[in-house]
N, CA and C atoms as a LAMMPS dump frame, in Angstrom:
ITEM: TIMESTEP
0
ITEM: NUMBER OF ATOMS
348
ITEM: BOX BOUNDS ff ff ff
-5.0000000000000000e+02 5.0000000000000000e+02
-5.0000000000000000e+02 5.0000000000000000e+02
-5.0000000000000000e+02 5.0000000000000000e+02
ITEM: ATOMS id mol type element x y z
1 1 1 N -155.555 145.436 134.978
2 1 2 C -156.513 145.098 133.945
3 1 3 C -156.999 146.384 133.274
4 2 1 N -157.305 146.343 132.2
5 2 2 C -157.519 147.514 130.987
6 2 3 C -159.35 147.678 130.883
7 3 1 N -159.894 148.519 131.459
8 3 2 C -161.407 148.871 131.475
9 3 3 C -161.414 149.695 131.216
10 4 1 N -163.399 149.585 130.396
11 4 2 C -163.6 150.91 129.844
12 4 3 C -164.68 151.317 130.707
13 5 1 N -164.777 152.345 131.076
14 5 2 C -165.697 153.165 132.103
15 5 3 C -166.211 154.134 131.131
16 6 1 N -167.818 153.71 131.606
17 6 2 C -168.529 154.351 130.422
18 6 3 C -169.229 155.116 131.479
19 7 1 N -170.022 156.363 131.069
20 7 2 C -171.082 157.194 132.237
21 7 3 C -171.512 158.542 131.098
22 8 1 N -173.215 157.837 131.421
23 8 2 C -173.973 159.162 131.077
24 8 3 C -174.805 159.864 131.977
25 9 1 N -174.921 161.027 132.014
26 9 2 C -174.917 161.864 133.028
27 9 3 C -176.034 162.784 132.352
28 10 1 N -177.422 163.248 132.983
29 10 2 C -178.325 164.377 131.976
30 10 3 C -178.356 165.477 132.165
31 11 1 N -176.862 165.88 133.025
32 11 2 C -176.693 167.425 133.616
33 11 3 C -175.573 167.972 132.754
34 12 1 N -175.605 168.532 132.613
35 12 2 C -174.111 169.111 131.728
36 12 3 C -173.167 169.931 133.254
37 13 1 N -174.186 170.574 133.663
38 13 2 C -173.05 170.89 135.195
39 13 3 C -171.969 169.738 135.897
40 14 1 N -172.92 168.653 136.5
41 14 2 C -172.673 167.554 136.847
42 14 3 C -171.304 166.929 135.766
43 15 1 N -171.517 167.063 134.481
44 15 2 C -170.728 166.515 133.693
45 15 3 C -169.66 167.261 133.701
46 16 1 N -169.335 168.464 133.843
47 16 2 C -168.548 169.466 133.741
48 16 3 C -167.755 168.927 135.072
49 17 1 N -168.157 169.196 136.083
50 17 2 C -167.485 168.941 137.312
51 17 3 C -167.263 167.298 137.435
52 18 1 N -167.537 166.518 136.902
53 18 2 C -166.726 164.605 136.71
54 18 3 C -165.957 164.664 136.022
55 19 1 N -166.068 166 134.61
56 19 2 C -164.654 165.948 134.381
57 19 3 C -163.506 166.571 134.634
58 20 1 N -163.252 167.352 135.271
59 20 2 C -162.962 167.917 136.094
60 20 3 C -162.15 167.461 137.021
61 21 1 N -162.669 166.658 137.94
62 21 2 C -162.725 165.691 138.758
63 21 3 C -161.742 164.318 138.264
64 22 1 N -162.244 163.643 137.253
65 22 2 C -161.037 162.619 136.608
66 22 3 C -160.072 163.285 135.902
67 23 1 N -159.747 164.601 135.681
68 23 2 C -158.419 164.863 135.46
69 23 3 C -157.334 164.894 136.319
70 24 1 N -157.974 165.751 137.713
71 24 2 C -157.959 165.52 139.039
72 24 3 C -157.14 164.133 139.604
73 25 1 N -158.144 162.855 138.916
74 25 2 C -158.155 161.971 139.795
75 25 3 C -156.89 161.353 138.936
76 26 1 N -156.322 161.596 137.73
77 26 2 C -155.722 160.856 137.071
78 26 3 C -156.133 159.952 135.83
79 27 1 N -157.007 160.385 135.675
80 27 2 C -157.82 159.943 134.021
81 27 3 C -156.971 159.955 132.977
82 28 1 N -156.262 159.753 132.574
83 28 2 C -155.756 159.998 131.684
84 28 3 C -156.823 160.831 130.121
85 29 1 N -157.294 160.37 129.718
86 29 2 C -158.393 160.411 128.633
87 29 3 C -160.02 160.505 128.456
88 30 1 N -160.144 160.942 127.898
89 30 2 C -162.235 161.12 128.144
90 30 3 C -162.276 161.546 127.18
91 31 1 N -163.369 160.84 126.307
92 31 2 C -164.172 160.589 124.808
93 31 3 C -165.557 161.518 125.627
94 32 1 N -165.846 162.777 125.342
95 32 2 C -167.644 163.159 125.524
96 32 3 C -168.134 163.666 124.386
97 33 1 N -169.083 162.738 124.512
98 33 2 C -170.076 162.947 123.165
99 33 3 C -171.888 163.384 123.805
100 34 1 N -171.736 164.421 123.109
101 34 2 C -173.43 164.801 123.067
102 34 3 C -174.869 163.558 122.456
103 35 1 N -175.685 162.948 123.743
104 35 2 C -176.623 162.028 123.735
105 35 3 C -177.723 162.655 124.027
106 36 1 N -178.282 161.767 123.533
107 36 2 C -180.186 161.489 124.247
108 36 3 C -180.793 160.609 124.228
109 37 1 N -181.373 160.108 125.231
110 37 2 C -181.859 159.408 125.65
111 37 3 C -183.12 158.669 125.027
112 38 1 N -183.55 157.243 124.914
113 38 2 C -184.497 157.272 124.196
114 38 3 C -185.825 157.788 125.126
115 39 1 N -185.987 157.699 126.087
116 39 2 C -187.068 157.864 126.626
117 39 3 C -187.545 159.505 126.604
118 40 1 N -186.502 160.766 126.417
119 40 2 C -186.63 161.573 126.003
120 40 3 C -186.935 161.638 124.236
121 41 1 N -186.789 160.593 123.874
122 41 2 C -187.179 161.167 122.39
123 41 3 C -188.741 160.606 121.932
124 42 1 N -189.434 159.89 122.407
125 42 2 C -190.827 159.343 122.379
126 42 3 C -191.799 160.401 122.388
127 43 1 N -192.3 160.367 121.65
128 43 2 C -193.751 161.122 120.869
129 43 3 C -193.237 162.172 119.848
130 44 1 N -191.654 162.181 119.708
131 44 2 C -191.107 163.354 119.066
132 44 3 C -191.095 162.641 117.305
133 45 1 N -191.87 162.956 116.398
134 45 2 C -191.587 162.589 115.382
135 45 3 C -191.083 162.978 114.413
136 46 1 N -190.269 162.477 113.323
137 46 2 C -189.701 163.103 112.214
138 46 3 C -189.553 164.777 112.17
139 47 1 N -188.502 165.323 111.997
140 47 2 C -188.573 166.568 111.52
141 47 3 C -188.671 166.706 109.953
142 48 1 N -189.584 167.878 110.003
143 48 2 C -189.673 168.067 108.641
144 48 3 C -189.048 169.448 108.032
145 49 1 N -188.051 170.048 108.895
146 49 2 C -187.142 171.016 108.672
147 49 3 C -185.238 170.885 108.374
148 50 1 N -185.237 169.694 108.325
149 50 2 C -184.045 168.97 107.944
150 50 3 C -183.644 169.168 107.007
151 51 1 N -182.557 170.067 106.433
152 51 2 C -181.858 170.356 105.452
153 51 3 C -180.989 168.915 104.528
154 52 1 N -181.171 169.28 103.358
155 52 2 C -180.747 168.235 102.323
156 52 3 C -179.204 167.909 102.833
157 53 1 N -178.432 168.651 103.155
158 53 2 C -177.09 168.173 103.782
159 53 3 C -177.228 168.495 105.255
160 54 1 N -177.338 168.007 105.892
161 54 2 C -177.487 168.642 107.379
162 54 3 C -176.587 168.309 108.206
163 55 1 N -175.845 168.977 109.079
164 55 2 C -175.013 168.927 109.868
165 55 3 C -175.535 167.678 111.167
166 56 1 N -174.67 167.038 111.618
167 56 2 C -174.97 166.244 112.395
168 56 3 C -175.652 167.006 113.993
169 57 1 N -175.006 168.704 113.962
170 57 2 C -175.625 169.032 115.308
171 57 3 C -177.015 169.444 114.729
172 58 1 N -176.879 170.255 113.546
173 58 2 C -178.239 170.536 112.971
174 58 3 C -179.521 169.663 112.879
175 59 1 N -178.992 168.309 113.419
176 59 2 C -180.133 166.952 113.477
177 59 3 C -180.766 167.232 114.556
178 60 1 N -180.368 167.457 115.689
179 60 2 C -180.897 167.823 117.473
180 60 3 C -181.75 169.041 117.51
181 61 1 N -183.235 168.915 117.655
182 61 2 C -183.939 169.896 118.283
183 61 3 C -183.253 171.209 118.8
184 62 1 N -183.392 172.06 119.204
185 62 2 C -182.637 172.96 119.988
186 62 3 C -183.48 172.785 121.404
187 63 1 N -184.295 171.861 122.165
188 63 2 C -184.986 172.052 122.583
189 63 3 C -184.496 170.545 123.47
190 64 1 N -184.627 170.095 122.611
191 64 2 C -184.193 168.496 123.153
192 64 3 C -183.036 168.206 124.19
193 65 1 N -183.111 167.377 125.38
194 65 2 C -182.628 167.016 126.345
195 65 3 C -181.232 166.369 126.192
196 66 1 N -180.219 167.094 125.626
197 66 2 C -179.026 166.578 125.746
198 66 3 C -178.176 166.198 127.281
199 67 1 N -178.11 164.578 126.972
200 67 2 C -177.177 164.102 127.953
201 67 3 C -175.633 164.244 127.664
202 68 1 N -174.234 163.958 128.341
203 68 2 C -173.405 163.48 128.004
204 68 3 C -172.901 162.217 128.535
205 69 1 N -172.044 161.518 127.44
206 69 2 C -172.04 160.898 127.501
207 69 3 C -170.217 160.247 127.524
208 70 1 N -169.736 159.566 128.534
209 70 2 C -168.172 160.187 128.615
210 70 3 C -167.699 158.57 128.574
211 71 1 N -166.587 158.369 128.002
212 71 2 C -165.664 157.282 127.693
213 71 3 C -164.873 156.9 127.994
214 72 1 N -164.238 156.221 129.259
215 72 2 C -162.673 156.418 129.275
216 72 3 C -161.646 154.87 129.194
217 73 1 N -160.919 154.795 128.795
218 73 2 C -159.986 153.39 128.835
219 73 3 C -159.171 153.427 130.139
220 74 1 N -159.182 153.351 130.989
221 74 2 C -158.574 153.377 131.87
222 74 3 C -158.077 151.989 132.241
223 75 1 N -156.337 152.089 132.721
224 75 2 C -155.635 150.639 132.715
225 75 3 C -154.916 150.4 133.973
226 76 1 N -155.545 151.396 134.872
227 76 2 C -154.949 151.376 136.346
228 76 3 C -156.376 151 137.395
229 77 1 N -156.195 149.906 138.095
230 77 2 C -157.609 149.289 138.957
231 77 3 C -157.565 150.89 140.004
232 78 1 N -156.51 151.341 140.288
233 78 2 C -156.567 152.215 141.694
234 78 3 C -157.525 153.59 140.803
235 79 1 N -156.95 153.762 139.193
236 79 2 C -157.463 155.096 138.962
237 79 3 C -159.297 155.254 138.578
238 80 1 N -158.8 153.753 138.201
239 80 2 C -160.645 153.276 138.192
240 80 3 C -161.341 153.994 139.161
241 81 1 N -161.04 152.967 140.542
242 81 2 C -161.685 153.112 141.597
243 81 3 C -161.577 154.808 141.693
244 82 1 N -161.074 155.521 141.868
245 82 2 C -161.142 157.015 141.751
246 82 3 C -161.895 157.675 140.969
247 83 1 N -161.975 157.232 139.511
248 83 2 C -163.018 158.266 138.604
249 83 3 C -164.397 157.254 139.415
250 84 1 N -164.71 156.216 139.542
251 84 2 C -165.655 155.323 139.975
252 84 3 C -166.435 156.398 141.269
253 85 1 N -165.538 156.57 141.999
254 85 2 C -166.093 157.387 143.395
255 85 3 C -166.23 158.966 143.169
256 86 1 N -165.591 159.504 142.453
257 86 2 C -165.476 160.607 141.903
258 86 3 C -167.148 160.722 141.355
259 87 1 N -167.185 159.998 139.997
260 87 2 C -169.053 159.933 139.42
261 87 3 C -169.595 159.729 140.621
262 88 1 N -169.476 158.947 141.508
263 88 2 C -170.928 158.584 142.495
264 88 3 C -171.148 160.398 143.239
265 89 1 N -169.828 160.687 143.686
266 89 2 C -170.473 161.533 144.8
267 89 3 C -170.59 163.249 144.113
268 90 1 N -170.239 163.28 142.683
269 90 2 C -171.114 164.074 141.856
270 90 3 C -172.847 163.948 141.527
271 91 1 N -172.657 162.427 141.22
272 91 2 C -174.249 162.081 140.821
273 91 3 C -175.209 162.082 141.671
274 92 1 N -174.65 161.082 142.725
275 92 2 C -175.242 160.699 143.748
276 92 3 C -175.888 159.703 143.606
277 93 1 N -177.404 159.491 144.225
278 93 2 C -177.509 157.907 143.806
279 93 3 C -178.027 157.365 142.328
280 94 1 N -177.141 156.672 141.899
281 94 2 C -177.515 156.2 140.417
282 94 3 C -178.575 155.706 140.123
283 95 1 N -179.341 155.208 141.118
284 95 2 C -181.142 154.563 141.58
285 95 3 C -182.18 155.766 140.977
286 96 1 N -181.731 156.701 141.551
287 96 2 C -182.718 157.641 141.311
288 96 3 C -183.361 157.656 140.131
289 97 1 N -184.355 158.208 139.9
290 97 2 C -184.549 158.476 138.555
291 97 3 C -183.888 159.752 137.814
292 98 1 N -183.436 159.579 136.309
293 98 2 C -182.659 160.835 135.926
294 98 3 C -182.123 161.303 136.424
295 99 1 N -181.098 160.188 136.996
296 99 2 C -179.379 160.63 137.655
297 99 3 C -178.553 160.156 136.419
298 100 1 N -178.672 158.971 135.599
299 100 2 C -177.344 158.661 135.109
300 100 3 C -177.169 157.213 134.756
301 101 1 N -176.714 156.79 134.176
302 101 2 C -175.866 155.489 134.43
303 101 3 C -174.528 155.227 134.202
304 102 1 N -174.033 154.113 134.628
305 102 2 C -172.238 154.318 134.555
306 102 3 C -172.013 152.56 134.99
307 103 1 N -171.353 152.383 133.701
308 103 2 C -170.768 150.901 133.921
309 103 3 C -169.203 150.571 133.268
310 104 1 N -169.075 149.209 133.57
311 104 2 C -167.614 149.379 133.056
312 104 3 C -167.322 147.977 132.338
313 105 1 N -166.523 147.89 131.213
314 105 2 C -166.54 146.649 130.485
315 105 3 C -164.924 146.469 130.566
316 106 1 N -164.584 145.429 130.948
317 106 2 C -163.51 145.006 130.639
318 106 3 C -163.174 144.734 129.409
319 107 1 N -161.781 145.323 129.305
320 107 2 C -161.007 145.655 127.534
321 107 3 C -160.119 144.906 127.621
322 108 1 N -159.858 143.238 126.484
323 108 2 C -159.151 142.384 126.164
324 108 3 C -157.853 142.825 125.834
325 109 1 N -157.891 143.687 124.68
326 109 2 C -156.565 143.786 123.811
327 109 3 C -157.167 145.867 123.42
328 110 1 N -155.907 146.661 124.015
329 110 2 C -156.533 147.978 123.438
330 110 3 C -155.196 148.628 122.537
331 111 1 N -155.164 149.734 121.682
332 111 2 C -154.633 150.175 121.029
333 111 3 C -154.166 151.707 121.653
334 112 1 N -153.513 152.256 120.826
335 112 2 C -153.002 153.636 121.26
336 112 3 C -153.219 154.474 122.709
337 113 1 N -153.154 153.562 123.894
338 113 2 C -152.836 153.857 124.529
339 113 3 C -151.933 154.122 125.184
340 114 1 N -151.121 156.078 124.907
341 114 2 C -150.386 156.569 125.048
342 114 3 C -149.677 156.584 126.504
343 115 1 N -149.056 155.712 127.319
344 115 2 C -148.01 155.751 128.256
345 115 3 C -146.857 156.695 128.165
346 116 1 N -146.582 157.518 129.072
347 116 2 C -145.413 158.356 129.4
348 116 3 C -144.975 158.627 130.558
């Protein structure tokens, strides 16, 4: 079955070493994109230093709590279970507060996924 394993992580170390780790494990692929969280962005209002064309990184505080945030299609149940255990015993417990979250959606019909 074809799943997408999603996981955001608010360490960039931590993130560094999961990926790492699912190349390791046989990942084929990983989408990471720079996040934040909403609960980090509350009481923060409007900037008023925002340039008329502004770069999309130029939008982010320099200050502000970047998470990442990682993507993968994965179409093997065994490699799943591997990046799956791989995140836990980087993160540790996902309960905690400001560890992370990580879930996985099953993918109907996917595209360009490169087999070789």
């Amino acid at each position: 079955m074809i799943n997408l394993l999603i996981l955001v992580v608010p360490d960039d170390a931590k993130g560094e070493e999961i990926r790492e780790r699912w190349r390791a494990s046989g990942v084929k692929g990983v989408t990471i994109l720079a996040s934040a969280g909403m609960g980090h962005q509350e009481g923060k209002g409007a900037r008023d230093d925002v340039p008329l064309l502004p770069s999309i990184r130029s939008l982010f505080a320099p200050d502000e709590v970047t998470h990442r945030t990682f993507f993968s299609v994965i179409d093997d149940d065994a490699t799943l279970a591997r990046a799956l255990a791989d995140a836990e015993s980087v993160v540790g417990d996902f309960d905690a507060p400001d560890s992370g979250i990580m879930f996985v959606v099953p993918v109907s019909r996917a595209w360009g996924l490169h087999r070789r």
